[in-house]
C-alpha positions in Angstrom: 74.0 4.0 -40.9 74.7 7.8 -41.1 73.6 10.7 -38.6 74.7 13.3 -37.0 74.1 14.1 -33.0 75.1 17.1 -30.2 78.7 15.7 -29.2 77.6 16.1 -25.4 74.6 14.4 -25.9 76.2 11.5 -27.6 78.9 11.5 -24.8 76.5 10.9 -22.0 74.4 8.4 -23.6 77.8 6.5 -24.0 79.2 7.0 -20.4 75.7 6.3 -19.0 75.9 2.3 -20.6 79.4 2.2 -20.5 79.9 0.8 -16.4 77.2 -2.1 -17.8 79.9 -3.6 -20.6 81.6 -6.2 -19.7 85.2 -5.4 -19.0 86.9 -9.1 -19.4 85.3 -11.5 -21.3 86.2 -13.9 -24.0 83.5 -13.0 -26.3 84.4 -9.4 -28.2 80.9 -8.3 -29.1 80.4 -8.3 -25.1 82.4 -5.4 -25.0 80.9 -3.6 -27.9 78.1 -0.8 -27.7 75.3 -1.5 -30.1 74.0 1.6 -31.7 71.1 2.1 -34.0 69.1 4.4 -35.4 65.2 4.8 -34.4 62.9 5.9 -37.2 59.9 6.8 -35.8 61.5 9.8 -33.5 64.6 10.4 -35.9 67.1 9.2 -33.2 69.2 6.9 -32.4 69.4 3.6 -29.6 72.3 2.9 -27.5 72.5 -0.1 -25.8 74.6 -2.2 -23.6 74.4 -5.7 -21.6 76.7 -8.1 -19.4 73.3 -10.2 -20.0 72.8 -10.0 -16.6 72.2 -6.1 -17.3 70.4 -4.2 -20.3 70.1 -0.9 -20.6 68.6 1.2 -23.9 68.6 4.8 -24.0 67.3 6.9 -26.9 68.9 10.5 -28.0 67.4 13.1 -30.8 69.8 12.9 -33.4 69.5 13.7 -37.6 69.5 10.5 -39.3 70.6 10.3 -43.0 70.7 6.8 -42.8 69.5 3.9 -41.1 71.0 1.1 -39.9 73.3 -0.6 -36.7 76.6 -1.3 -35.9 78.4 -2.4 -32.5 81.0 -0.5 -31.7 83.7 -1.1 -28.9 82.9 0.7 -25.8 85.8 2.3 -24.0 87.4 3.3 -27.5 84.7 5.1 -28.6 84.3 6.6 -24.9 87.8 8.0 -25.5 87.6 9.1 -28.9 84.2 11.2 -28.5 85.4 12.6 -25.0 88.4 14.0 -27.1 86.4 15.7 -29.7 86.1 19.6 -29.8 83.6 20.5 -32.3 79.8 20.7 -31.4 78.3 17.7 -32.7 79.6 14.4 -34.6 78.8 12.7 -37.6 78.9 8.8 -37.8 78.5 6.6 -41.2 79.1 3.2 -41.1 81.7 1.6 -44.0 81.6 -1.7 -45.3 80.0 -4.3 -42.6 82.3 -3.3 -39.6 83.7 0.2 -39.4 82.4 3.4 -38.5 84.1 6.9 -39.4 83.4 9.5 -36.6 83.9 13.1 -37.8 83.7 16.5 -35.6 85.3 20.0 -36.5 88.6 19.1 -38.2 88.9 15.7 -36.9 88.2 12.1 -38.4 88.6 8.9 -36.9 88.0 5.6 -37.8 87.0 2.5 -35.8 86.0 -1.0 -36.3 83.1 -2.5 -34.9 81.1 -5.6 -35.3 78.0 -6.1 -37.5 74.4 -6.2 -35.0 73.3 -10.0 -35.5 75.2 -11.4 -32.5 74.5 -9.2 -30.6 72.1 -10.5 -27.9 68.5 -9.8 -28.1 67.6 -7.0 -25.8 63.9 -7.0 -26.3 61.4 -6.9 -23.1 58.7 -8.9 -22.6 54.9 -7.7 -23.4 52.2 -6.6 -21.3 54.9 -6.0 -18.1 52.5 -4.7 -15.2 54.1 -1.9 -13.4 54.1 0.9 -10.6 55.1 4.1 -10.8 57.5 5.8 -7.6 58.9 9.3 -7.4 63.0 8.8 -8.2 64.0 11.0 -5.1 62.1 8.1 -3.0 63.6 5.2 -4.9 67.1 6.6 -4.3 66.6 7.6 -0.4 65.1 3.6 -0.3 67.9 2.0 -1.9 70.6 4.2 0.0 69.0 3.5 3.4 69.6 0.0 2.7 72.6 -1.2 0.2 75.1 -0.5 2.7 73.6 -3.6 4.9 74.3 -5.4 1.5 77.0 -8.3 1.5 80.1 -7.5 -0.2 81.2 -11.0 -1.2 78.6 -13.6 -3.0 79.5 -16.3 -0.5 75.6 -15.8 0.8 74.3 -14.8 -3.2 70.6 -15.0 -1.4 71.5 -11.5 0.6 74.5 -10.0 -1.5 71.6 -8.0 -3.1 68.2 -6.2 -2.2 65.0 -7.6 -1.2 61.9 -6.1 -2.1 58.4 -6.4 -1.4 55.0 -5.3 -1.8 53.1 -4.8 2.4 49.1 -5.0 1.4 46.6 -3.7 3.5 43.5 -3.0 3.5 43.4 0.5 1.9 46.5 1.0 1.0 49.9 -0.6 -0.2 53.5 -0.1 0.2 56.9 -1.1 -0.8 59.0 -2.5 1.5 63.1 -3.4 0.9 65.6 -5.0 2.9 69.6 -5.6 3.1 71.8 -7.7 5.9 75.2 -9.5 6.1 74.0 -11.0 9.0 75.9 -8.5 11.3 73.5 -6.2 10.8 69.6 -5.5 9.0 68.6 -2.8 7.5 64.5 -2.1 6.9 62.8 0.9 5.1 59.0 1.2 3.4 57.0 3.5 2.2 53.1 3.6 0.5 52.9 4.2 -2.7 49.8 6.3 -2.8 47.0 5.5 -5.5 47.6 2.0 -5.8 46.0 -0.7 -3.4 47.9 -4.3 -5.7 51.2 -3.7 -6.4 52.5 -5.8 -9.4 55.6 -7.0 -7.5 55.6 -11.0 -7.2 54.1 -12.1 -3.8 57.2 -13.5 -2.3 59.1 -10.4 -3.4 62.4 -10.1 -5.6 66.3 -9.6 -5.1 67.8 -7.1 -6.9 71.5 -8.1 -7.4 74.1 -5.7 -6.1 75.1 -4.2 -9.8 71.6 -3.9 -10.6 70.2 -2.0 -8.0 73.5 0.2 -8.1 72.2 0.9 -11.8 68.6 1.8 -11.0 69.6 4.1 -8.3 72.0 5.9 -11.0 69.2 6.0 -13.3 66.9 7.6 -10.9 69.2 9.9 -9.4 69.5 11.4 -13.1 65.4 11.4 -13.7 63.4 14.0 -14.2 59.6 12.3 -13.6 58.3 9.0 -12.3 60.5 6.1 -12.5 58.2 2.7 -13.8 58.8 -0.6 -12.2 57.9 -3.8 -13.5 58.4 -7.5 -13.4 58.2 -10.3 -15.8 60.7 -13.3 -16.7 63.0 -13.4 -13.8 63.4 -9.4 -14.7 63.1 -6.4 -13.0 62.4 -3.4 -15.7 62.8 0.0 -14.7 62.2 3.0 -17.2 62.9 6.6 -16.5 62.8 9.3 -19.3 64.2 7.5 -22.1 66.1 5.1 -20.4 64.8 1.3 -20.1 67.2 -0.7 -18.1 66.3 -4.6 -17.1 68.2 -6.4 -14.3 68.4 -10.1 -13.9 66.9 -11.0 -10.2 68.3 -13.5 -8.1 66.9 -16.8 -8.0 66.9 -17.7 -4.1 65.1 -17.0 -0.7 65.6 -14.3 1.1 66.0 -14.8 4.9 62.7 -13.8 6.9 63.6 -10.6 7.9 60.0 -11.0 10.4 62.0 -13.2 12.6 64.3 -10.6 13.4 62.0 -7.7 13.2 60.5 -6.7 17.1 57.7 -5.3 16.8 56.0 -3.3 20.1 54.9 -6.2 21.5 58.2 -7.2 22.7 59.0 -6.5 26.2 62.6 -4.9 27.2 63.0 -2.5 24.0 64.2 0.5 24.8 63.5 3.4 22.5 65.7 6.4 22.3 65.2 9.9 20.8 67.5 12.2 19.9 68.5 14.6 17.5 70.0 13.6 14.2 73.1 15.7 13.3 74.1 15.5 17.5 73.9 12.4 17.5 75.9 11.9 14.0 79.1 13.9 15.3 79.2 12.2 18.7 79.5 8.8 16.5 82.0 10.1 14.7 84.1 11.8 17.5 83.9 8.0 18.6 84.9 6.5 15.6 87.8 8.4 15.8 89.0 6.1 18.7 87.8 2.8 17.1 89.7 0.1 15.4 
């Protein structure tokens, strides 16, 4: 393998799959970046998985030669963030070693050949929906925080999400508690009336849903939703990422949920940014 890529570019397609290797674990490929070069758009693949996590993202690069090597992640984070010239040049040596060169500068590093590292590919025909990414991010920060933080409970340590079908119209709808506290938010996703979310919805894990909502805060169109295996596919740009869901029930949040109905609610009204500093003038005094 041999090419030659914008040393910013190939910086940020590193740093964006490095928080996905694994950081302790007793099999060294695991900690390895796999990167290969893509023929049909004369770029390369960079890829990364905890196997709970996948992510692949694709950069325009020159490729001299093809091929693929895994290459340990935090090493060759450092050695590329130290860099100075432009671009960088990478050719693979013998079946394990990779010589990185930019300006004046060569460095060499050993990696691991690509056959053991694990397959990556995703399913077929995976139905999807697309959102806007500034929705998806507002969604998931309205309600991680209700997350909880410890996987005593692993049923409602992550999101749930569902699809609300009605008669014209269908929305999203996604959900977090510790059982202190619930938080709720949907919204419609216009143009679609049978979303392809599974009918009893899906929990997004904590690191997974913290992974989509990087991805999306850094897209520039529609963000693509899918589900298929146990997996939740998301694709931005030229990003794919897949998250492994959980494989429980979540608590019915309708049990907890008044609705207008219920007699003795009190509704209050006020405005947000007042009411925001008169919490935190009181916080000031809490324990």
């Amino acid at each position: 393998m041999e090419f030659t890529i914008n040393r910013e570019t190939f910086l940020e397609g590193i740093q964006k799959t490095l928080g996905i290797v694994e950081g302790k674990t007793s099999i060294p490929i695991m900690q390895n970046l796999l990167i290969r070069t893509v023929e049909e758009n004369d770029g390369i693949e960079i890829l990364a998985t905890n196997r709970e996590i996948g992510i692949r993202t694709n950069y325009d690069a020159s490729v001299i030669k093809s091929g693929e090597l895994t290459i340990p992640a935090k090493k060759l984070n450092e050695i590329v963030r130290e860099l100075q010239g432009e671009t960088v040049h990478l050719v693979t040596k013998g079946k394990g070693a990779a010589v990185i060169t930019s300006n004046k500068t060569v460095c060499k590093i050993n990696g691991m050949t690509a056959a053991d590292y694990p397959d990556m590919t995703n399913p077929d025909d995976v139905e999807s929906f697309a959102i806007a990414p500034s929705l998806l991010c507002d969604m998931l920060k309205k309600v991680s925080y209700a997350t909880l933080k410890d996987e005593t409970s692993k049923n409602i340590s992550g999101v749930f999400l569902q699809k609300i079908v009605n008669s014209d119209s269908a929305s999203i709808r996604m959900a977090a508690t510790d059982f202190h506290r619930l938080a709720v938010v949907a919204t419609v996703i216009t143009g679609m009336t049978n979303l392809p979310i599974p009918e009893n919805g899906v929990i997004l894990p904590r690191k997974g849903f913290s992974e989509i909502r990087k991805i999306a805060e850094s897209a520039e169109e529609d963000v693509t939703i899918g589900f298929a295996k146990g997996s939740c596919i998301v694709e931005a740009d030229k990003t794919t990422l897949r998250v492994s869901l959980i494989d429980s029930n979540y608590p019915d949040i309708e049990r907890v949920i008044p609705d207008e109905s219920v007699k003795g609610i009190i509704t209050i009204s006020a405005v947000r940014d007042t009411f925001l500093h008169a919490l935190r003038r009181m916080a000031i005094y809490g324990i």
